[in-house]
N, C-alpha and C positions, 0 to 999 in steps of 0.2 A: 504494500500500500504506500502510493506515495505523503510525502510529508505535509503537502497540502490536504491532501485528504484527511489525512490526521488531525489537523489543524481544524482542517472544517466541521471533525464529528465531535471534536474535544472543545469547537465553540461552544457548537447547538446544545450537548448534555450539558454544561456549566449555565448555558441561559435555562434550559430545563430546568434543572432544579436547585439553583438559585438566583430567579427572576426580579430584572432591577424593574425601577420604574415605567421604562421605555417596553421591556418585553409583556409588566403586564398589560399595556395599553394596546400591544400590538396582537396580543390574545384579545382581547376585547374586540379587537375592532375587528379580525379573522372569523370573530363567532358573530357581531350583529351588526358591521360597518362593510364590510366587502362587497356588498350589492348594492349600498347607494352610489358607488362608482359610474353605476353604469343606468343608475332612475333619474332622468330627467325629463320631466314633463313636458319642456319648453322643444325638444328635438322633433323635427319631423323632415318627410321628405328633402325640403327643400333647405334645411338649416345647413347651416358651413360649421366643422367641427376643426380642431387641431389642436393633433397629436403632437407636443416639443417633446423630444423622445421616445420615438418610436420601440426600440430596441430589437423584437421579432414581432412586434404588431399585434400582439394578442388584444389590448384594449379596443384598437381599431377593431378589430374584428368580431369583438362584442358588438362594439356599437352600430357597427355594420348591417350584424345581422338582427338586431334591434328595432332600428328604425330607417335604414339606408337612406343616411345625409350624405352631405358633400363632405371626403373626411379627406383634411392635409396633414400628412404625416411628415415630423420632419425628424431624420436621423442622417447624419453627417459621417460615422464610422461606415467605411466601405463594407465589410462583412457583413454586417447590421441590415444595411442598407439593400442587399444584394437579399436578404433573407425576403424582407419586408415588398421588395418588387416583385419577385416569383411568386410570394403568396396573395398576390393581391392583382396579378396581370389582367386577368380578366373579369376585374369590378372595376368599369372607367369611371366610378365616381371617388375611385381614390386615388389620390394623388400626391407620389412621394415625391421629396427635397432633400435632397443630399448636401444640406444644409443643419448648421447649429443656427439658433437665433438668440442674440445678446444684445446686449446694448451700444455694440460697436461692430464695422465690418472688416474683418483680415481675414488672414490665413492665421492658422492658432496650432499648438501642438496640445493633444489628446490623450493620455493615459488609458491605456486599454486595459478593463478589468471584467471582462463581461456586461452584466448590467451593474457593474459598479464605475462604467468608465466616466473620467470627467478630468475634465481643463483644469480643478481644483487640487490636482497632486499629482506627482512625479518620481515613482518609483522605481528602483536600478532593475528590480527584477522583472519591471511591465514594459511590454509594449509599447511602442507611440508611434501617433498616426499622425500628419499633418492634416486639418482640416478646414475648411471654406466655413465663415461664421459670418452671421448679418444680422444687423440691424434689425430689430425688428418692428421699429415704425418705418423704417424705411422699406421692407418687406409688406407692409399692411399699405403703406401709399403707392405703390409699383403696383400691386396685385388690385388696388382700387377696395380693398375688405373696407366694408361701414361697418356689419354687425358681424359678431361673430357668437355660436349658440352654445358652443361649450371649449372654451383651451383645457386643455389636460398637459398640466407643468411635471416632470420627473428628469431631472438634467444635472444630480450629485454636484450642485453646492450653485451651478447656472441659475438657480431663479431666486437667486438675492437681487443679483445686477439686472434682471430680466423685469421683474416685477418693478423694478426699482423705475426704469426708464418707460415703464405702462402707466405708469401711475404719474411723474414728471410731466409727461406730454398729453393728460389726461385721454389718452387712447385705451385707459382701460375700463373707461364706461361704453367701447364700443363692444366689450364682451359680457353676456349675460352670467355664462356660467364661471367662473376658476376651479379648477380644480387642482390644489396643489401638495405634491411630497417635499417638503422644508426636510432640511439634512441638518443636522449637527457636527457632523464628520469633518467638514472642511472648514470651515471660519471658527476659527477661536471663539469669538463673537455672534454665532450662530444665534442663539435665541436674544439678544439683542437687536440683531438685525431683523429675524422672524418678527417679534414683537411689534417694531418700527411701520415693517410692512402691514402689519395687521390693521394695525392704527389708523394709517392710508386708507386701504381696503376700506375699513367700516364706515369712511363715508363717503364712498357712493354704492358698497355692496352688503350686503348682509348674511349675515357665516349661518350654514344650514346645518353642515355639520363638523367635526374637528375632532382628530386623532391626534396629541400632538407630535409631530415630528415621524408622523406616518403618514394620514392624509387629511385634506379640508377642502371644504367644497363653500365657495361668496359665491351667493345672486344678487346680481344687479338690481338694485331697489326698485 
C-alpha cells in the first residue's frame, strides 16, 4: 500500500473517531444538507446556471438532469476539463470554458491535487499546470450575462478574490442564486475574510442555508 494511501485511511479513522468541529458539521450537513445543492425553485428551462469549478461535472449533471438550463461550466485544468467535455458532448446546452474566473486576467500556475487543486499553494511533490484565468466581470460583459439563476462557487481558497470583485462592481445582484464552498485551508485569515464577505452578501442577498466552511447557498432578495 502506498504511503499516500496510508495517509489517507489514517486521516479518515482519526476524523472518525475523534470529530472536530468542522467534521461534525460536515456529518450534518451529508445527512440533511446535500440535496439543497441541487432544490432551486427559481431554475427552469431557460435559466443560465455556472459551474466555477467544474472538476468531472457531477453537479452539472445533477442539474442537468433536473431541470435542463443553460449550464456554463468552467474548469481551467486540462485533465479536468477533457473529462467534463466527453461527458457532456452531446447536451448542447452545456457549455465548457477552459477557463479559471478571478478577479484578474493572466496566465497563473495551478497546483494539481485532484479536487483539491488550487492557485492557493504550491507543493514540491504536486503537479503544476499553467492556466488561462479571467476576469470575471469582464467574462459577464463579453458574454452580455444580465441574470444569472444559480453560480455554484468551489475553487480551494479562489472565491475570496472572486466574490470579492462580485460584490465591488455590484455585478453580484445580477445572480439570484450563490452557492458557495469557503475553505479555511489557504488564507490564514480565512474566516475573517469569509465573515467580510458574508456581511457584503446580506445586503443585497439573503443566506437560505449554511454549513460552515462546507457549503451556503444567498438568494437575491
Amino acid at each position: 500500500m502506498k504511503y499516500k494511501q496510508i495517509k489517507k485511511i489514517w486521516h479518515y479513522l482519526w476524523h472518525y473517531y475523534f470529530p472536530n468541529e468542522k467534521d461534525k458539521i460536515l456529518k450534518e450537513f451529508r445527512a440533511n444538507g446535500q440535496q439543497k445543492l441541487f432544490e432551486h425553485e427559481n431554475i427552469c428551462e431557460k435559466s443560465i446556471i455556472m459551474e466555477i469549478g467544474g472538476y468531472h461535472g457531477d453537479f452539472t449533471a445533477e442539474i442537468a438532469a433536473r431541470y435542463n438550463p443553460y449550464i456554463y461550466v468552467f474548469e481551467p485544468i486540462a485533465e479536468f476539463a477533457s473529462i467534463i467535455e466527453e461527458r457532456f458532448k452531446k447536451n448542447k446546452k452545456i457549455k465548457l470554458w477552459k477557463i479559471g474566473l478571478s478577479n484578474f486576467t493572466s496566465l497563473y500556475t495551478i497546483s494539481i491535487n485532484d479536487d483539491g487543486s488550487s492557485l492557493f499553494k504550491e507543493e514540491k511533490k504536486e503537479k503544476l499546470e499553467t492556466i488561462q484565468m479571467k476576469d470575471i466581470i469582464e467574462w459577464f460583459d463579453e458574454n452580455d450575462i444580465e441574470s444569472v439563476a444559480l453560480m455554484q462557487i468551489n475553487i480551494e481558497g479562489g472565491e475570496y478574490p472572486l466574490l470579492e470583485r462580485l460584490i465591488e462592481s455590484g455585478y453580484v445582484q445580477k445572480i439570484e442564486h450563490i452557492q458557495i464552498q469557503f475553505h479555511d485551508q489557504y488564507h490564514e485569515n480565512a474566516e475573517e475574510l469569509m465573515l467580510k464577505i458574508q456581511n457584503e452578501l446580506s445586503k443585497t442577498h439573503k443566506l437560505s442555508f449554511q454549513y460552515k466552511f462546507i457549503w451556503e447557498n444567498w438568494i437575491l432578495k
